[in-house]
TISEBA-837044 format. One line per 4 residues: number of its first residue (from 1); their letters; for each residue x, y, z of C-alpha. Coordinates in steps of 0.02 Angstrom, whole numbers, plus 50000, padded with zeros to 5 digits. Each point is the difference from the previous one (the first is absolute). Layout:
REM residues N
NUM	A	X,Y,Z | ...;
***
This chain:
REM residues 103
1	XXXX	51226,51180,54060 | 49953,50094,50172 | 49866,49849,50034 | 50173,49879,49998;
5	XXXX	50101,50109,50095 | 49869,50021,50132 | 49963,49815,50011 | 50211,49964,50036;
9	XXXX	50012,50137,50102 | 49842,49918,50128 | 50087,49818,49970 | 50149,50081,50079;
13	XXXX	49920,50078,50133 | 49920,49810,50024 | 50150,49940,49990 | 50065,50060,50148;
17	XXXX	49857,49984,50087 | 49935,50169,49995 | 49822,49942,49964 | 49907,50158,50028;
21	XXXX	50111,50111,49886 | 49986,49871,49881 | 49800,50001,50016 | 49999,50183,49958;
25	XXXX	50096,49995,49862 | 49916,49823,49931 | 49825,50057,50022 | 50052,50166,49876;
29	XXXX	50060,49857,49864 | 49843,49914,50028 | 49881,50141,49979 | 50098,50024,49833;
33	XXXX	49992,49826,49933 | 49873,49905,50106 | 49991,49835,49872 | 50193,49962,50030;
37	XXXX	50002,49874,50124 | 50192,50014,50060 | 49963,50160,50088 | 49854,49960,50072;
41	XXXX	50077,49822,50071 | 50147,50112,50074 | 49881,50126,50046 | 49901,49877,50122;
45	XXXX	50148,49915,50046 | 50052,50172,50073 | 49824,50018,50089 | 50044,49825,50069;
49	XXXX	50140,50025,50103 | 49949,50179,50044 | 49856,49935,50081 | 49863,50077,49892;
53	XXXX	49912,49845,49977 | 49849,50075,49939 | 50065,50090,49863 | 50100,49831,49949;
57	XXXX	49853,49918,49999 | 49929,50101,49888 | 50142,50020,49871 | 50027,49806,50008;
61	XXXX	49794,49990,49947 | 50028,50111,49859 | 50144,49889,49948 | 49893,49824,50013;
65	XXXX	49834,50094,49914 | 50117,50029,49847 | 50108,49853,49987 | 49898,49861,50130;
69	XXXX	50164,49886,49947 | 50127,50124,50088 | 50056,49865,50132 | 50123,50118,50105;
73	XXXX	49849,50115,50008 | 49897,49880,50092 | 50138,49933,50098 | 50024,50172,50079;
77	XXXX	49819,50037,50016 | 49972,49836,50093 | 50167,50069,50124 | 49907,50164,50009;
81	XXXX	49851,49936,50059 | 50077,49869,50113 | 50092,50166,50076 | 49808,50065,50024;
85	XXXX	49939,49859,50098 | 49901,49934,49855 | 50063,49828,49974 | 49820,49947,49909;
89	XXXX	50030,50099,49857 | 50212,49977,50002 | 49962,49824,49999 | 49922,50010,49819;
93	XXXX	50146,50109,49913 | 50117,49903,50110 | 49936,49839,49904 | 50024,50088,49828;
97	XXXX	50140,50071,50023 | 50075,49798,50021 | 49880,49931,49871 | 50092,50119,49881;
101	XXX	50166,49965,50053 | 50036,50162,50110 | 50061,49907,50160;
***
């Protein structure tokens, strides 16, 4: 029951836009239950648009490794690494993200 009430209280703290609050708290839920996907979706949504692009990276690769047909999870890695400067390798999620209906 604490796992849930974490999780809502980081979507609010997305919610209105206080992304690095909502990191803190999202990354806790994670370490908790790292095969539930929601949180770790928010959780590099939150990285996103808090500029830690690295770290978004990463928790958008641990999403694709476990499910590679999680369309909004390449879709926002091919946006984080367009924000990097790597458009070779956005180009490729990018593409999959579309094939599977994401854009």
């Amino acid at each position: 029951m604490r796992i849930l009430e974490e999780y809502e209280r980081g979507r609010l703290f997305f919610d209105y836009g206080d992304y690095i609050t909502a990191a803190g708290i999202l990354a806790d839920v994670v370490a908790e239950v790292p095969e539930d996907v929601a949180p770790r979706l928010l959780l590099a949504r939150a990285y996103y648009h808090s500029a830690q692009l690295h770290r978004a990276e990463e928790q958008l690769r641990l999403v694709i490794d476990r499910d590679p047909a999680e369309h909004y999870a390449h879709l926002m890695l091919g946006r984080t690494l367009q924000r990097q400067s790597r458009h070779d390798e956005a180009r490729r999620h990018l593409r999959l993200a579309e094939a599977m209906g994401a854009c």
